[in-house]
C-alpha positions in Angstrom: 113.3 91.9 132.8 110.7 89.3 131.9 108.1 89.2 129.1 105.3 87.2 127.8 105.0 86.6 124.5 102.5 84.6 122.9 104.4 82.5 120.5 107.7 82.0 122.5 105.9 81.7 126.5 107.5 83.9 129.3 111.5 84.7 128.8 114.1 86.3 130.3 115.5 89.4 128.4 119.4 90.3 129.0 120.5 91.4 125.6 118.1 92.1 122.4 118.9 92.8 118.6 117.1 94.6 117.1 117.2 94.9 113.2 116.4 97.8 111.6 116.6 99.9 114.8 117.2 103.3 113.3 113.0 102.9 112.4 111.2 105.4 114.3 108.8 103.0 115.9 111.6 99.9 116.5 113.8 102.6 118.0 111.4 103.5 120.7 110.3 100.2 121.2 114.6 99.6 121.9 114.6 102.9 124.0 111.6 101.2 126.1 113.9 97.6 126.7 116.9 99.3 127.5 115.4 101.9 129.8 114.6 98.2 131.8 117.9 97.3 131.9 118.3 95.0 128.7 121.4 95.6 126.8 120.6 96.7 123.5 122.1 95.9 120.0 121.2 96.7 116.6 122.0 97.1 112.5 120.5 99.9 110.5 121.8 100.6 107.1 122.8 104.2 107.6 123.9 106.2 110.9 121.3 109.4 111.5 120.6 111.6 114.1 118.4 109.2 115.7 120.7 106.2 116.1 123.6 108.2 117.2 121.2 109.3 120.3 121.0 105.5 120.5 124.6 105.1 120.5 125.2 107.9 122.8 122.7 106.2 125.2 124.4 103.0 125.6 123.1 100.8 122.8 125.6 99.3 120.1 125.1 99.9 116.8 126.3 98.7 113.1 125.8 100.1 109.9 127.8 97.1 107.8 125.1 93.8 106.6 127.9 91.7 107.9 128.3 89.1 110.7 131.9 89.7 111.8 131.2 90.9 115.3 127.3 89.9 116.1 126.4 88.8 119.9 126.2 86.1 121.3 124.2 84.6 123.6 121.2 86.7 122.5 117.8 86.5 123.8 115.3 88.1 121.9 115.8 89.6 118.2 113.3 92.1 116.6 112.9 93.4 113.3 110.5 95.5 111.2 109.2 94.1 108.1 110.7 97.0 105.9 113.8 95.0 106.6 114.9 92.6 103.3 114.9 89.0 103.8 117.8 89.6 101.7 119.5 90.8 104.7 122.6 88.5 105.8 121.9 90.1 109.7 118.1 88.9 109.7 119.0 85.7 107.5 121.3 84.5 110.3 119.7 85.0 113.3 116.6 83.5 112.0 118.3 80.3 111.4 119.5 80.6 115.2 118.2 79.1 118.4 117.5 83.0 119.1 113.3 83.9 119.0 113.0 86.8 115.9 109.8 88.6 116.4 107.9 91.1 114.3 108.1 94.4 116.1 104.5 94.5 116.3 104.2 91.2 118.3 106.6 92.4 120.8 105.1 96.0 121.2 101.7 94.0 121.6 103.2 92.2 124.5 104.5 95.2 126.3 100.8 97.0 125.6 99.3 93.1 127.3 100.9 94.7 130.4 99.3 97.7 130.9 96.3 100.1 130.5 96.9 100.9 127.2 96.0 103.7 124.5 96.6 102.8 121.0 95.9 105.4 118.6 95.0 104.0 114.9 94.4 105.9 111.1 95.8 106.1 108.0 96.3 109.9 109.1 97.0 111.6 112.5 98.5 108.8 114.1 101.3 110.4 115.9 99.7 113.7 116.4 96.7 112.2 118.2 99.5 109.9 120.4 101.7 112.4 121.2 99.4 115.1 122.1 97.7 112.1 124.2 101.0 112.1 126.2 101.2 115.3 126.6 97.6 115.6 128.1 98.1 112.8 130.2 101.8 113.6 131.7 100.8 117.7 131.8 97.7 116.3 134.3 99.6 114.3 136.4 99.2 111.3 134.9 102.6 109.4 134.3 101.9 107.4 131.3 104.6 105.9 129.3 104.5 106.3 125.6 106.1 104.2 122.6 105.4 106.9 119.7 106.2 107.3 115.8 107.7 110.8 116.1 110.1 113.1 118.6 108.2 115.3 120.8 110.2 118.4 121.4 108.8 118.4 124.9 110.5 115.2 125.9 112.8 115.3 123.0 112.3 111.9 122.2 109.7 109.2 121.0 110.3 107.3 124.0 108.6 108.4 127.3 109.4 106.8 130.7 106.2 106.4 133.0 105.4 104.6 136.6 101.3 104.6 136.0 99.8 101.6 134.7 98.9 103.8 131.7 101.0 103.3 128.3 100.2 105.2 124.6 101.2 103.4 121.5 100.4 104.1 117.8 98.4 101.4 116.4 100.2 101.1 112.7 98.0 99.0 110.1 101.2 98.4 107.9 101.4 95.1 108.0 98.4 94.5 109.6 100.7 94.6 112.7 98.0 96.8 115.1 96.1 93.1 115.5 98.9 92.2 118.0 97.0 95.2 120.3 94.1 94.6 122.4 94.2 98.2 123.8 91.7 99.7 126.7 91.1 102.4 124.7 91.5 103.2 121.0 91.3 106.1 118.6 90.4 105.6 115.4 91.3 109.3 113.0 90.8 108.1 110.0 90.0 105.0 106.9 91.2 106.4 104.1 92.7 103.7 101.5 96.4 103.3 101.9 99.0 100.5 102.2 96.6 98.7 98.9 100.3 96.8 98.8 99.6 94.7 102.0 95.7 94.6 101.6 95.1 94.9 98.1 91.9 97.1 98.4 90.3 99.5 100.4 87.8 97.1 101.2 90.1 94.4 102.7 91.7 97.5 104.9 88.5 98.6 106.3 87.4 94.7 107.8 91.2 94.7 109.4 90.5 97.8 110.9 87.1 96.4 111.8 89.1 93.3 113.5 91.5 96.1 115.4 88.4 98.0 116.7 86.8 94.6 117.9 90.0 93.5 120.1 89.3 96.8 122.1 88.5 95.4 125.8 85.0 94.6 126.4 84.3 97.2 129.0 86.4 99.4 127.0 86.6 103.0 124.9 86.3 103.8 121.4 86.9 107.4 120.4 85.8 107.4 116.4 86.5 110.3 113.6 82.9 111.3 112.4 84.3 110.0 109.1 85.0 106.4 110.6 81.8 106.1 112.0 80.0 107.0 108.7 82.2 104.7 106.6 81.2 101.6 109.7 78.1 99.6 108.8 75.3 100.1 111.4 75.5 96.3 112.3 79.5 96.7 112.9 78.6 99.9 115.0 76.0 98.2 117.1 78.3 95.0 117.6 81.3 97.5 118.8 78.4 99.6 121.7 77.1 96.4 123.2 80.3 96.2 125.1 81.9 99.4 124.2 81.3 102.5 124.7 81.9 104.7 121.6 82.9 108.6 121.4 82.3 110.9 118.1 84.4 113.8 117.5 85.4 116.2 114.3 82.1 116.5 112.8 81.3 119.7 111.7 77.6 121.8 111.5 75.8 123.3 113.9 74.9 119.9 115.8 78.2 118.7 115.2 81.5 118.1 117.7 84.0 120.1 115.6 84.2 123.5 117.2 84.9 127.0 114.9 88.7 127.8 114.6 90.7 130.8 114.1 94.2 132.0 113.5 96.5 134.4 115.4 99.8 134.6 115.2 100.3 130.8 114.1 98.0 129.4 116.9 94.5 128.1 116.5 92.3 129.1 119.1 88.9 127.2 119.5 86.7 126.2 122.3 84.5 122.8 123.2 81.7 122.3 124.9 81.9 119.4 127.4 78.7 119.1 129.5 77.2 123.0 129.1 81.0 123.9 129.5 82.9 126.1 127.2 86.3 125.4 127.5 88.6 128.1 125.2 91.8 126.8 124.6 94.7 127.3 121.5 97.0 125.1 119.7 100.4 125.3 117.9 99.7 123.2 115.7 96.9 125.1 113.3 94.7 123.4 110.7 91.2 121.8 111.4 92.6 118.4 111.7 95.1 118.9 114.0 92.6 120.7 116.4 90.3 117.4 115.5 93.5 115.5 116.7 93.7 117.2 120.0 89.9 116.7 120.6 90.7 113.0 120.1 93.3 113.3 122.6 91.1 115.0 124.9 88.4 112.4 125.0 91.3 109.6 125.9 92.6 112.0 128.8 88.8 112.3 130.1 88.7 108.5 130.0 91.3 108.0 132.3 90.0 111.0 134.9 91.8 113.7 133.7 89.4 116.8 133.8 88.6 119.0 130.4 89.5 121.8 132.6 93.5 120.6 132.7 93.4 119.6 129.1 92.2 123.3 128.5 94.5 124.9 130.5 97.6 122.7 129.4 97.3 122.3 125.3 98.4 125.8 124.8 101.9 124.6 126.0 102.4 121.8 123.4 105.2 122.4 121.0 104.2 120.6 118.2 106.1 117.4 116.3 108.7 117.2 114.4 107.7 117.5 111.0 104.2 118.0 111.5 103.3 121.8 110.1 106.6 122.1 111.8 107.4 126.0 110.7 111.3 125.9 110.7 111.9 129.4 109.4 109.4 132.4 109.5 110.4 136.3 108.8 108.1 139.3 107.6 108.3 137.5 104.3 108.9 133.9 104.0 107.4 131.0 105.9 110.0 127.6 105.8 107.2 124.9 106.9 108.1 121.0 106.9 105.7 118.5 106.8 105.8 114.7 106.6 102.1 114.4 104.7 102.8 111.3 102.2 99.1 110.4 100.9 96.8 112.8 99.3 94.2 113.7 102.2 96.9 114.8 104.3 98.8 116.7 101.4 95.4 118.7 101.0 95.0 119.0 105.1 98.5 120.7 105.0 98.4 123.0 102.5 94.8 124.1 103.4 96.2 124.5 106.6 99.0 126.7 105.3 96.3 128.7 103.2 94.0 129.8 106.5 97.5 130.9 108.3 99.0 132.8 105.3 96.1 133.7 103.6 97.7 136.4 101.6 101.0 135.2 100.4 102.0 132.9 97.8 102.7 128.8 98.4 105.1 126.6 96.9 105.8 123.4 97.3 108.4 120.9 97.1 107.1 116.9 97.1 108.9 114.4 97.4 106.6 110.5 96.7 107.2 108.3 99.3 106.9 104.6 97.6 106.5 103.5 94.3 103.5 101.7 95.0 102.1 104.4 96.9 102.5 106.4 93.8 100.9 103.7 91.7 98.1 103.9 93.8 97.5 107.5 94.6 98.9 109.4 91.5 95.4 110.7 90.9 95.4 112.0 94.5 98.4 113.3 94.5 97.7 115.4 91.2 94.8 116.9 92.5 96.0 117.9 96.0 99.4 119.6 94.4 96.8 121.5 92.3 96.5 123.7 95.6 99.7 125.1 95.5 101.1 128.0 93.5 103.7 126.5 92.4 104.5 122.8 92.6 107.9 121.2 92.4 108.3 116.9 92.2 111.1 115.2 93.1 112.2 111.3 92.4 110.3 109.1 94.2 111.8 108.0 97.7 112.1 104.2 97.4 112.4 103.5 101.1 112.0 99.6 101.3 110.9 99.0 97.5 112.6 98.6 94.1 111.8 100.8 91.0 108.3 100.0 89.3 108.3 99.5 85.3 106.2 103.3 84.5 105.9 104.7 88.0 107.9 107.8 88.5 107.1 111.0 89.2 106.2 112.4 86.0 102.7 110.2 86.5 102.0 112.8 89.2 103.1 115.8 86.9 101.3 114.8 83.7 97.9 114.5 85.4 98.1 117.8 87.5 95.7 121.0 85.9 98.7 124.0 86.7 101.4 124.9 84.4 103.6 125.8 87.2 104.7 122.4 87.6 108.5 121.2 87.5 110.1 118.5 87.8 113.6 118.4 90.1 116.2 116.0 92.1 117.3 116.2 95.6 120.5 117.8 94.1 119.5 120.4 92.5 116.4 121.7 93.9 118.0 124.2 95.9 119.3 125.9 93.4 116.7 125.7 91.3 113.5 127.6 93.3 113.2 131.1 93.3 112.6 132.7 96.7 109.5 135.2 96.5 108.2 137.8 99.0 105.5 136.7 100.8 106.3 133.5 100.2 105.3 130.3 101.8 107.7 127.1 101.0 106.2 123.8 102.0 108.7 120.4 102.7 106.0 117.7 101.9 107.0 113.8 101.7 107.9 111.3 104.4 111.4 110.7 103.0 115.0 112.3 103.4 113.8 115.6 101.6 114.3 117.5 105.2 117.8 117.3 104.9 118.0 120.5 102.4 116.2 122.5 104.9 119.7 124.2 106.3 120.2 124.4 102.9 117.1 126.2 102.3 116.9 128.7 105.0 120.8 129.6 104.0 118.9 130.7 100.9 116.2 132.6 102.6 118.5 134.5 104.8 121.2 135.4 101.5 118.6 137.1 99.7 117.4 139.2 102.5 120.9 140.5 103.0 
């Protein structure tokens, strides 16, 4: 296939590296080249679920820094910043004839291509994106998707499509989203994260600012109430003069967020859409998941799909995998996983859990995702893990970073109000919680605390026996 990329001009693609594939977002972004017929290599430091479905799918992968056995002849090499520049992989190739790109300049290329979606916020991205997909494809319209997370529907974060239609999540990590210049953008929410790249809220909000701007003139913004608040009314009335801008999620009388209730797990709720009351339900409960789908709703309406279809088809999303994901219920214990890594969506989840198990008693088990996450949101992060019952903190997950002189998770502990606080590791945490009737047990971090799940339910089902 042939692509055109900004800095390197039009090439020919044959065979791609891509380092760090095992990433969520670079290995749909590889799924994408090698469903058009490039061959596909890669290096990730440890084999998972997700790159052996890349191995098993034709692509060939290495899990040793070494260059005994890299391609040849390569044409294209990708990588995500989370990568070292330590890396003896990366170091190579980018003292090779071979073009190394930034994921996010080559996803901005393949979005250059097409009608595209991108779904930005420091919450909600891949909610919003994949229940975007699932509008679109459940409606008849074949969009292709490059997402952040597997949709059990499709089973993958990957979704072929012939329309001219694509969805992609806009990620401000790196600032990378200002390689899009999308027809239509969603915008969930600007609460202060990533202060590592940007420094300060502040400095976050004008990139987003620049994101929103690159939206098509002609085009479709679909705004949280909360973004358009935090917006100046200059920067609003900038982005209408060629843009046409949709509200959505605020509550009140006079507001676009509709009243929600629980039944059996599901949150039912109706919109109004031109003096019509469309009643619909979602598996995915909480009020900002059913402000997600509302989101998604708006895109689908954009493109022709009627609020009728998106209405009759939302009940039949599954969810995302490790989003509220509820991986063990019984008449006494609810097993619920959920990748919430920053204090507003910490809150979101466990509020959530509160309205669907309003009776019974909630624990949780955090793990930190990033020291200088930590660093910045410790505050946060005490006072949403006041919610819970009980509360127990694991080691920080380092991910890309090194240890930070002071920052471990005893910052988090030592500023939180409830005594029913421990600390634990990954080893022995297991062991260590007591299972309760009526008991709700919440997986919270964006880490590799999901693995003791099996672990967990093994647990659950001993005691009942």
């Amino acid at each position: 296939m042939r692509i055109e990329l900004k800095t390197k001009g039009e090439i020919t693609l044959r065979k791609m590296y891509f380092v760090g594939i095992g990433g969520i977002g670079m290995s749909a972004l590889a799924r994408y080249f090698a469903d058009n017929g490039v061959k596909i290599y890669g290096y990730d430091r440890t084999e998972t679920t997700l790159t052996q479905q890349l191995s098993k799918g034709g692509m060939t992968i290495t899990y040793k820094d070494e260059l005994q056995g890299l391609p040849t002849d390569l044409d294209l090499v990708v990588y995500t910043p989370a990568i070292p520049e330590t890396n003896n992989i990366l170091h190579h190739l980018k003292q090779s004839e071979t073009p190394v790109l930034k994921r996010a300049e080559v996803l901005g290329a393949v979005a250059d291509g097409k009608r595209t979606i991108a779904v930005a916020g420091t919450h909600g991205k891949t909610t919003t994106s994949a229940l975007t997909t699932y509008l679109f494809r459940s409606c008849g319209v074949d969009t292709t998707a490059i997402l952040g997370g597997i949709i059990p529907q499709f089973n993958s974060n990957y979704i072929h499509g012939d329309s001219d239609w694509l969805v992609v999540e806009a990620d401000e990590y790196d600032r990378s989203f200002l390689h899009l210049h999308p027809e239509v953008a969603i915008v969930t929410s600007l609460d202060a994260d990533h202060l590592d790249i940007y420094g300060s809220h502040a400095e976050m909000m004008k990139t987003y600012i620049r994101f929103m701007e690159q939206v098509k003139s002609g085009g479709h913004l679909i705004l949280h109430w909360k973004v358009v608040d935090l917006l100046p009314a200059s920067i609003l009335e900038t982005l209408r003069s060629t843009r046409s801008i949709k509200e959505y999620g605020r509550p009140g009388i006079n507001g676009t967020m509709p009243t929600i209730s629980y039944q059996n797990d599901l949150a039912h709720f109706q919109w109004i859409e031109d003096d019509n009351r469309y009643p619909t339900t979602l598996k995915m409960p909480g009020e900002h998941n059913v402000a997600n789908a509302l989101a998604a709703i708006h895109a689908c309406q954009w493109a022709g799909v009627s609020p009728k279809c998106c209405a009759e088809k939302l009940p039949g999303f599954r969810g995302i995998w490790r989003r509220f994901e509820v991986r063990h219920l019984d008449s006494n214990h609810a097993l619920i996983d959920d990748y919430a890594h920053h204090p507003t969506e910490l809150t979101a989840a466990i509020h959530t859990a509160r309205s669907v198990y309003p009776e019974w008693s909630i624990t949780g088990i955090f793990q930190p995702h990033l020291y200088s996450r930590t660093k910045d949101f410790y505050l946060g992060f005490a006072e949403a893990l006041d919610l819970l019952d009980e509360t127990w903190i694991l080691d920080i997950y380092p991910a890309r970073e090194q240890p930070m002189e002071g920052v471990t998770s005893r910052l988090i502990k030592d500023n939180m109000r409830s005594a029913n606080v421990h600390l634990a590791s990954k080893n022995t945490i297991v062991n260590q919680i007591k299972i309760l009737d009526q008991q709700v047990i919440m997986i919270l971090g964006a880490g590799d605390l999901y693995l003791l799940i099996p672990d967990l339910i093994r647990k659950i089902t001993d005691q009942q026996r």
